[in-house]
Kinemage of the C-alpha trace (Angstrom):
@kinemage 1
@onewidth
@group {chain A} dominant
@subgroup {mainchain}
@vectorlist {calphas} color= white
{ca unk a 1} P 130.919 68.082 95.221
{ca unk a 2} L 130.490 65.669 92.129
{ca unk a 3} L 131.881 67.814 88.860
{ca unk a 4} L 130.007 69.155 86.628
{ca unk a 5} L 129.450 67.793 83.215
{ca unk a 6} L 130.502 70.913 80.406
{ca unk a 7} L 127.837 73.013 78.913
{ca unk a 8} L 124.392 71.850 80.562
{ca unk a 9} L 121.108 74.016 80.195
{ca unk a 10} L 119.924 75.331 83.513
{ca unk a 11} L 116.433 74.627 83.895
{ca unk a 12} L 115.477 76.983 86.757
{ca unk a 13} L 112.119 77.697 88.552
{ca unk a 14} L 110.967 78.690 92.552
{ca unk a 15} L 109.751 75.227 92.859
{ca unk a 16} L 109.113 72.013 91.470
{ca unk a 17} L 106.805 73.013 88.710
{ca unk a 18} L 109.974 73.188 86.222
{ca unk a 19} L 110.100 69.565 86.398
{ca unk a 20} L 107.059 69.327 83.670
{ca unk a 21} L 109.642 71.680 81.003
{ca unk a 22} L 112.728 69.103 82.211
{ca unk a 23} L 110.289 66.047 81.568
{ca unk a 24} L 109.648 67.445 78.306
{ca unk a 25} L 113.605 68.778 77.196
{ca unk a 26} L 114.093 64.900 78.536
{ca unk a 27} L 111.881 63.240 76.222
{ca unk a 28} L 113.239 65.826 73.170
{ca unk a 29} L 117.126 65.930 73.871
{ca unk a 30} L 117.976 62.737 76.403
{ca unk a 31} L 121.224 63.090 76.065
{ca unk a 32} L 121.829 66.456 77.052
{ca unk a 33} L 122.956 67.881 80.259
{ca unk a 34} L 120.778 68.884 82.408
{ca unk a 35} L 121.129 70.984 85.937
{ca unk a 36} L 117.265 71.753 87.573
{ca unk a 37} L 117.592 75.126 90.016
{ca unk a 38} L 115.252 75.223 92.627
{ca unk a 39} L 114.731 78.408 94.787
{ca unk a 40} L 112.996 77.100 97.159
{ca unk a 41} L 113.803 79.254 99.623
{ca unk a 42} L 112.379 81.996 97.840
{ca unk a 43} L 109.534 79.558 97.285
{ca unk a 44} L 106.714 80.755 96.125
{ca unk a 45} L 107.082 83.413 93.843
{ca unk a 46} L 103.720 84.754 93.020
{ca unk a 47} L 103.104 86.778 96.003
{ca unk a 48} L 106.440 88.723 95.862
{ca unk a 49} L 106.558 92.671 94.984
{ca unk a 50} L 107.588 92.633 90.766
{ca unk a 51} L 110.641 94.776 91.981
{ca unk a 52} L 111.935 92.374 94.974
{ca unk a 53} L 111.134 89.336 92.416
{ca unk a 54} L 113.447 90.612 89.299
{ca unk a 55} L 115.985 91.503 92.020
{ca unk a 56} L 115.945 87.905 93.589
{ca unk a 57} L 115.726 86.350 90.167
{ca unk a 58} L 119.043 87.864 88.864
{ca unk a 59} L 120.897 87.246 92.543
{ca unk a 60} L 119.967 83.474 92.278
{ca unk a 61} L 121.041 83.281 88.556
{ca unk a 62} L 123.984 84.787 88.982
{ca unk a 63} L 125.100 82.757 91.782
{ca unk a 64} L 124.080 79.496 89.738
{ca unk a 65} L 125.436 80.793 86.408
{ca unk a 66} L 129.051 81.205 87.887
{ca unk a 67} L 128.463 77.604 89.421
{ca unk a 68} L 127.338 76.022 86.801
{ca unk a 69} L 128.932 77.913 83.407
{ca unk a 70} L 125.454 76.629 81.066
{ca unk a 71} L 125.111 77.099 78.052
{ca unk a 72} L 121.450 78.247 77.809
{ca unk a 73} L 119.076 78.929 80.855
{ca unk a 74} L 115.440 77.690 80.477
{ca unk a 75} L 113.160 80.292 83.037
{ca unk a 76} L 110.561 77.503 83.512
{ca unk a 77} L 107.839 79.925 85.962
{ca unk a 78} L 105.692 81.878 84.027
{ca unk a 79} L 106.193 84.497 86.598
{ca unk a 80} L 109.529 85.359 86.462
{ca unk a 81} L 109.785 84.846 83.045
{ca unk a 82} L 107.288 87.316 82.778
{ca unk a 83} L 108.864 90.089 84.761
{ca unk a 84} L 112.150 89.424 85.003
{ca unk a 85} L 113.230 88.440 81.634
{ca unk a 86} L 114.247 91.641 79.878
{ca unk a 87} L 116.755 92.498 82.742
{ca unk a 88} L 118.512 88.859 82.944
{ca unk a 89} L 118.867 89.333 79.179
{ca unk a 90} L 120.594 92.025 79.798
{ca unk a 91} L 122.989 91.098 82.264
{ca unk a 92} L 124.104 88.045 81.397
{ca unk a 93} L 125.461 87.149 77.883
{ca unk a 94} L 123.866 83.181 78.330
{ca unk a 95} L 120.543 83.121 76.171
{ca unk a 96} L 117.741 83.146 77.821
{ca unk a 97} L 114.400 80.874 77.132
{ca unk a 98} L 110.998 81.760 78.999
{ca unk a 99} L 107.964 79.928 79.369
{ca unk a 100} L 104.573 81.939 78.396
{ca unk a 101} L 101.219 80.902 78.656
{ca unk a 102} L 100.082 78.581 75.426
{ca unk a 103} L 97.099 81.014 74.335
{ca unk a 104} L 98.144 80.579 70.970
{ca unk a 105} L 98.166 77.278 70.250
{ca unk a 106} L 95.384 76.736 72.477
{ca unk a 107} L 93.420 78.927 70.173
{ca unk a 108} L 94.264 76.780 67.141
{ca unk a 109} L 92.853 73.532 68.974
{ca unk a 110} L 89.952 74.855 70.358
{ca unk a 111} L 86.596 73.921 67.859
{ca unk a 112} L 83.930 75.603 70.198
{ca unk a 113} L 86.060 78.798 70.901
{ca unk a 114} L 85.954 78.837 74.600
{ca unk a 115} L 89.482 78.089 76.178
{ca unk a 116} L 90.452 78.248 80.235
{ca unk a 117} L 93.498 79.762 81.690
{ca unk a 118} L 94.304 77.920 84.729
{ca unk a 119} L 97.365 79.798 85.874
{ca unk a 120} L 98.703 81.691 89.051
{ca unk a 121} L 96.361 84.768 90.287
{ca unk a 122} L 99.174 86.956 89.201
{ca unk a 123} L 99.663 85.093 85.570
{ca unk a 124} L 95.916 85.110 84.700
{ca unk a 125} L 95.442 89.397 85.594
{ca unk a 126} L 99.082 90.333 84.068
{ca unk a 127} L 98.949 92.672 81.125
{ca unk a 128} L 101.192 90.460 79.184
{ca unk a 129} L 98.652 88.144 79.563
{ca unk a 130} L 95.995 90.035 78.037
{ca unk a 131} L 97.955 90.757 75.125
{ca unk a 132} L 98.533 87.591 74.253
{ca unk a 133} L 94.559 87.011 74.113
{ca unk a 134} L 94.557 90.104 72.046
{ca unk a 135} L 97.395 88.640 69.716
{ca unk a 136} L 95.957 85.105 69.147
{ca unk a 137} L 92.800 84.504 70.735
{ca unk a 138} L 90.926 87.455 69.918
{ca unk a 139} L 87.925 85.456 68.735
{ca unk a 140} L 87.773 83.346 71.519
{ca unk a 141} L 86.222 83.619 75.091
{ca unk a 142} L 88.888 83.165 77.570
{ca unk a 143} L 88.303 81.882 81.079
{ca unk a 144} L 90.760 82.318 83.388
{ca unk a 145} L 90.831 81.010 86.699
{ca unk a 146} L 93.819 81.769 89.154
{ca unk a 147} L 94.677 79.070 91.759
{ca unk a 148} L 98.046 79.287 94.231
{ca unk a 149} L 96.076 76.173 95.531
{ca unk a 150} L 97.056 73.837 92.381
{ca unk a 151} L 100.646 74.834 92.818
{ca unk a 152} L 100.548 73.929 96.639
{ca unk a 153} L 98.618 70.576 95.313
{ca unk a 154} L 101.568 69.966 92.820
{ca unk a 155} L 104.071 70.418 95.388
{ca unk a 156} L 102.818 67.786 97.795
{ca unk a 157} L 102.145 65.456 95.217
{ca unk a 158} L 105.635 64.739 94.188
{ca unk a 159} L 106.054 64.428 98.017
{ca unk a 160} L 103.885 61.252 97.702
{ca unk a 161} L 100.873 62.809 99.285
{ca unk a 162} L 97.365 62.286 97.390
{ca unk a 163} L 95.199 64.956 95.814
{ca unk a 164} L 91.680 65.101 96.986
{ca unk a 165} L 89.676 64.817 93.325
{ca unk a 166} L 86.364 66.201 95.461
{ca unk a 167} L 88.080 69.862 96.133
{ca unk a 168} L 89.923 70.015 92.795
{ca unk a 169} L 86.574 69.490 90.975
{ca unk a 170} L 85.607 72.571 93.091
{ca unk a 171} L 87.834 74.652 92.125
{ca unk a 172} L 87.862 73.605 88.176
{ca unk a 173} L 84.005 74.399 88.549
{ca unk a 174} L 84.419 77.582 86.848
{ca unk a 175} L 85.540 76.684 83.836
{ca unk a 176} L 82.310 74.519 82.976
{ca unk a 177} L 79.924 76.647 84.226
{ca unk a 178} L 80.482 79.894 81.668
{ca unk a 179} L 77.184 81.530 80.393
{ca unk a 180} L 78.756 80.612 76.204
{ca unk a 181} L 79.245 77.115 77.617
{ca unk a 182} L 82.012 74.958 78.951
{ca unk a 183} L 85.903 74.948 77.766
{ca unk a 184} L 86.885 72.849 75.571
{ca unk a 185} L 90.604 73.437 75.774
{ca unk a 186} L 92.735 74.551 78.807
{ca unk a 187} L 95.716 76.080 78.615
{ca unk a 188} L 97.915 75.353 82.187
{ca unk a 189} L 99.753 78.361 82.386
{ca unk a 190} L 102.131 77.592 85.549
{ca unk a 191} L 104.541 75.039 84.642
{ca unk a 192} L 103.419 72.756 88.010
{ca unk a 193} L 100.135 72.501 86.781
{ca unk a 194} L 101.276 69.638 83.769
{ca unk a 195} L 102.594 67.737 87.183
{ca unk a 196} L 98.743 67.427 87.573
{ca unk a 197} L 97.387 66.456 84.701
{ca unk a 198} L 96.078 62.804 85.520
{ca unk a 199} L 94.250 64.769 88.970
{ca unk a 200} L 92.970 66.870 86.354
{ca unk a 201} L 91.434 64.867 83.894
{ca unk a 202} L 90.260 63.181 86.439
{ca unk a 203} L 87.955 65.710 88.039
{ca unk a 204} L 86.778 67.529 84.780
{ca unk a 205} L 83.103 66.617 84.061
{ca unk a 206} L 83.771 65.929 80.805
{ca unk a 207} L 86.648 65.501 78.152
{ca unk a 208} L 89.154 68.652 77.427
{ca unk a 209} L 92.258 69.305 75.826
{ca unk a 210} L 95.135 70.007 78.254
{ca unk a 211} L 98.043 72.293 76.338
{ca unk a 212} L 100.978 72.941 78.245
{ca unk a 213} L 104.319 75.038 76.841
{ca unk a 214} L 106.821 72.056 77.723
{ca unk a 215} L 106.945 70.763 74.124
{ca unk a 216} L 107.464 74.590 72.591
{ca unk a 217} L 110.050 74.922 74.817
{ca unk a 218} L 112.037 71.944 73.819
{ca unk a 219} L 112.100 72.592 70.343
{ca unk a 220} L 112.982 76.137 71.054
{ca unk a 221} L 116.370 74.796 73.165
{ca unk a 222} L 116.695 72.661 70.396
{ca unk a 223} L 116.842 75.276 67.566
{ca unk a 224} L 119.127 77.388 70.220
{ca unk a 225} L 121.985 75.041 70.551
{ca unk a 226} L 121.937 74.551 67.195
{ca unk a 227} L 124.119 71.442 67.523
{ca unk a 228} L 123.655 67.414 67.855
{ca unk a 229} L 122.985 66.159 70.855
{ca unk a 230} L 123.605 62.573 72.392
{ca unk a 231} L 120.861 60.283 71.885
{ca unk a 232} L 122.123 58.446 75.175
{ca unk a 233} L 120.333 59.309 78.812
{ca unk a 234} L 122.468 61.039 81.177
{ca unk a 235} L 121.948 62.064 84.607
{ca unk a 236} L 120.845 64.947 85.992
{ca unk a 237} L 121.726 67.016 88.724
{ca unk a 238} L 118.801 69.057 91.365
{ca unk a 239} L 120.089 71.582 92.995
{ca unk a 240} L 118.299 73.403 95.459
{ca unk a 241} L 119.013 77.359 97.607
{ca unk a 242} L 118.057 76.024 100.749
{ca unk a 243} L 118.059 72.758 102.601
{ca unk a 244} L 114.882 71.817 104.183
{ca unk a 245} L 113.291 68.654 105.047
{ca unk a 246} L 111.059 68.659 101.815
{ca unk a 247} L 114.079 68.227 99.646
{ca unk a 248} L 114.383 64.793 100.989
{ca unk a 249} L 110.905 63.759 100.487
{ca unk a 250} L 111.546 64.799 96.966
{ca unk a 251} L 113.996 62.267 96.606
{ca unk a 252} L 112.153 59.964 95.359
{ca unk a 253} L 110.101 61.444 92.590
{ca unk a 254} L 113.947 63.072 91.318
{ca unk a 255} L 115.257 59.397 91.421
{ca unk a 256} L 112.798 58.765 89.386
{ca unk a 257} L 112.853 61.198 86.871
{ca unk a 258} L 116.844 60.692 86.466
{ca unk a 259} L 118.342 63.229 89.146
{ca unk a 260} L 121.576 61.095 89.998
{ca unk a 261} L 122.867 64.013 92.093
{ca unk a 262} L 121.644 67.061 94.609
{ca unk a 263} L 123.125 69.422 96.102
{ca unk a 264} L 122.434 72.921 97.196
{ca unk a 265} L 124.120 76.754 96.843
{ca unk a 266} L 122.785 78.939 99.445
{ca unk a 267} L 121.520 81.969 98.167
């Protein structure tokens, strides 16, 4: 097992979708050290009891913070950020950064005042949901739309497997077909969904504005470390809880975002 370089964040998520918040931390910070967690085989997360999820959550970081000794740990699923959160904080003395649905600054972009949620079916009904809306969106209609399908669609896609544009303009129906009028601004609360965005410009009727948390997040690591970082490009390192066949069609789409190494820690 190849070492590992001192002090990376851990990016860490159930499934690929934390490859939109790496992307972004990439583009930010390229020469820091990155190590992206995958649990895949606790994959996926949103239909798991809140109890059994915070419990997984903490075994899994545990196991990857002794491995791994980071620095910082980036939760990058709005789920278990949303749930599990307040218990890894206090566990663990690493800091902890979460990933929340962008109501707010969606709510500063939007000119007609009609915004979508398109997040999981848990994200888009959670009571921390709702009070963000009541925080900064209170003057705004809010459409949400829950979809495990988008983060199955996500999933394959970075397998190299096409989405069909026909059944994803389906399901985006909704959020053009309000009574106060179509969105104008989308928030995609589920870090896969960014993995999407082409598919989803693609199959909106007309032109909206896509916000995402990836860039929020990036300047909130940066403010965290608090240091310089290395201008230069390193590599990063995927690991992943279990080893099925679908880690090796990912190979490809890692290579090419800069994962020189995987490996995997059973958990």
């Amino acid at each position: 097992m190849s070492s590992t370089p001192p002090e990376p964040v851990l990016i860490f998520d159930s499934g690929v979708g934390g490859l939109s918040i790496h992307a972004a931390l990439t583009a930010r910070l390229p020469g820091l050290p990155l190590v992206y967690a995958c649990d895949n085989a606790a994959f996926p997360y949103g239909p798991w009891p809140q109890a059994e999820l915070v419990e997984r959550v903490h075994t899994v970081l545990d196991a990857l913070i002794a491995r791994y000794q980071p620095q910082l740990v980036v939760v990058a699923c709005n789920t278990a950020s949303t749930v599990a959160l307040p218990r890894l904080r206090q566990d663990f003395k690493v800091p902890f950064v979460g990933v929340v649905p962008a109501i707010k600054p969606a709510a500063r972009l939007s000119r007609n005042r009609i915004i979508g949620l398109l997040a999981t079916p848990g994200t888009v009904s959670r009571p921390y949901t709702d009070q963000l809306i009541a925080d900064f969106a209170a003057d705004c209609t809010v459409v949400r739309l829950g979809s495990t399908t988008l983060v199955e669609w996500a999933e394959t896609k970075l397998r190299g497997r096409p989405v069909d544009l026909n059944a994803l303009r389906q399901l985006l129906a909704p959020l053009f077909a309000h009574e106060r009028g179509p969105v104008d601004t989308v928030v995609l609360g589920c870090t896969h969904f960014p993995l999407l965005v082409e598919e989803l410009q693609a199959a909106t009727p007309e032109p909206v504005l896509w916000v995402d948390s990836g860039n929020a997040i990036a300047r909130r690591v940066e403010t965290l470390l608090g240091k310089p970082v290395d201008n230069r490009p390193v590599a990063a390192r995927a690991v992943f809880t279990a080893r099925h066949d679908d880690v090796e069609e990912l190979r490809p789409a890692l290579a090419q975002r800069g994962f020189g190494i995987i490996e995997f820690l059973p958990v």
